[in-house]
C-alpha positions as CSV (number, residue, x, y, z in Angstrom):
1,X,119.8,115.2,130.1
2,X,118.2,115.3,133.9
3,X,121.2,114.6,136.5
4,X,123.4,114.2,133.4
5,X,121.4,110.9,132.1
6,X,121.6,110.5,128.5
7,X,119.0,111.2,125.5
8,X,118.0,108.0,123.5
9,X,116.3,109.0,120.3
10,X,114.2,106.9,118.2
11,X,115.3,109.2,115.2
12,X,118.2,109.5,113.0
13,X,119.1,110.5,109.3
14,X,116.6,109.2,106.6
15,X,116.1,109.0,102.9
16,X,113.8,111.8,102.3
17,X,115.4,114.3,105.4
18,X,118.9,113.5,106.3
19,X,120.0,115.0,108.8
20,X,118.1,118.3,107.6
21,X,116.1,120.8,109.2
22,X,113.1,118.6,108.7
23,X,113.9,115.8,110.2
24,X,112.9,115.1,113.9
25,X,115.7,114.7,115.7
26,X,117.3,117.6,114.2
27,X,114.6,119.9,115.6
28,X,114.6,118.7,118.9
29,X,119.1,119.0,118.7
30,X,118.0,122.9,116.9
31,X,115.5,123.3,120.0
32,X,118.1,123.2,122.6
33,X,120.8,124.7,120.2
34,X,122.9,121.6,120.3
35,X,122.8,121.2,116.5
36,X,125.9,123.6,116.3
37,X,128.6,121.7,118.1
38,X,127.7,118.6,115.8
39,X,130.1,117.6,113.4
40,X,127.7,116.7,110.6
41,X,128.5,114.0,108.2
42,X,126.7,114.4,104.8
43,X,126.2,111.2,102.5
44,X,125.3,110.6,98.7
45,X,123.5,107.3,99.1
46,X,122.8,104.0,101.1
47,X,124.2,100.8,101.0
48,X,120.6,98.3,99.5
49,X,120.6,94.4,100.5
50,X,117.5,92.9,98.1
51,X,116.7,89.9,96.5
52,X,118.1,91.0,93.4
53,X,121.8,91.7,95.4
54,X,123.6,94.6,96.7
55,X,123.5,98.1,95.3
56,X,124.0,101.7,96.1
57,X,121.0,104.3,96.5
58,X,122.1,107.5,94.9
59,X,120.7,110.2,97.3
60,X,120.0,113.5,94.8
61,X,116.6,115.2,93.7
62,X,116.0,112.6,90.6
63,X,118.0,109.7,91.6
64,X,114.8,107.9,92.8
65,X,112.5,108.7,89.9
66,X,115.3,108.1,87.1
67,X,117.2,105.3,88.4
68,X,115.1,103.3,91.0
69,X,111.2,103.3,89.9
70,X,112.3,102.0,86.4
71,X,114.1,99.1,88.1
72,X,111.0,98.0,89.0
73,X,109.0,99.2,86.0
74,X,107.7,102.6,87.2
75,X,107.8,105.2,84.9
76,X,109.2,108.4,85.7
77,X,105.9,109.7,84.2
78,X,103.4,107.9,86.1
79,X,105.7,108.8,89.5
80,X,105.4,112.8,88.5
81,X,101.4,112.3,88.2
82,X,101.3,111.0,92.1
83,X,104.0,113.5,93.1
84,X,101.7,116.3,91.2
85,X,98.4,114.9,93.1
86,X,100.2,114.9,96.1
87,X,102.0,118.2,95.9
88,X,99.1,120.2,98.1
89,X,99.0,117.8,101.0
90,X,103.4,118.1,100.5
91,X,103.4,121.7,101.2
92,X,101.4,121.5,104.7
93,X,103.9,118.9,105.6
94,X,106.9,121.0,104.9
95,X,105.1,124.5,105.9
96,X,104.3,122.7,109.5
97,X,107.2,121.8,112.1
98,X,106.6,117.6,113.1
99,X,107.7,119.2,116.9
100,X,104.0,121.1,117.1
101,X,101.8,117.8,116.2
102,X,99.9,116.7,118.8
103,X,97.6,113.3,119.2
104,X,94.2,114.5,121.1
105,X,90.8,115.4,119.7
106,X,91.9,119.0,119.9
107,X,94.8,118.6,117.5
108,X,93.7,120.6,114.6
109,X,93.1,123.5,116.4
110,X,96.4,125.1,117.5
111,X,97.1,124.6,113.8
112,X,94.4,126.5,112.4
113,X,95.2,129.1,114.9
114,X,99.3,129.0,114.0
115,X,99.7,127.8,110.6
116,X,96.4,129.2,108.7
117,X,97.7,129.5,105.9
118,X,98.9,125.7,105.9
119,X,95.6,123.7,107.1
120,X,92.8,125.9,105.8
121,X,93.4,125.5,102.1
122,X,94.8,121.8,102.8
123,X,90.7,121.1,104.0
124,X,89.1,123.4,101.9
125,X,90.7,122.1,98.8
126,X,91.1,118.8,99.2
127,X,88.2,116.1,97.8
């Protein structure tokens, strides 16, 4: 930080990104190659408060779909059809970095330019 202040961060670990290379505050801590003298601390699940009482969020790449939409009468089925439909408008999110969005009537772009192969089939192919 400027005249050794300190960095607040609006960020932290999350459901879908932890503490990965996708979340935000982990690219701005890769950025200035600070990630490496962090001790990480890697978790399987969150503590839940509801209505319904306590209980534990499994963190894992079915947890939600098996264990969580049923609970509240999703089924697994119907959550693969959204996840399919929304698979193409997934891969731009994970094939762009969240550090190179901007917010301007200019913003699409510098993406066009850098991530072609991201943006041009998202807007060509999508309805």
């Amino acid at each position: 930080a400027p005249e050794g202040g300190e960095y607040h961060f609006d960020s932290g670990p999350s459901i879908i990104t932890d503490m990965g290379p996708r979340n935000p505050l982990r690219q701005v801590l890769d950025y200035v190659d600070a990630s490496s003298a962090i001790d990480w601390i890697h978790y399987d699940g969150w503590g839940m408060l509801t209505p319904e009482g306590p209980w534990k969020f499994n963190l894992g790449p079915n947890h939600f779909r098996n264990e969580i939409l049923p609970r509240y009468g999703v089924s697994p089925t119907e959550f693969d059809e959204v996840v399919k439909a929304c698979a193409p408008l997934a891969k731009v999110g994970r094939d762009i970095p969240g550090l190179v969005l901007r917010d301007d009537d200019w913003q699409l772009l510098p993406l066009v330019l850098k991530f072609p192969g991201a943006v041009i089939p998202a807007v060509t192919e999508s309805p």
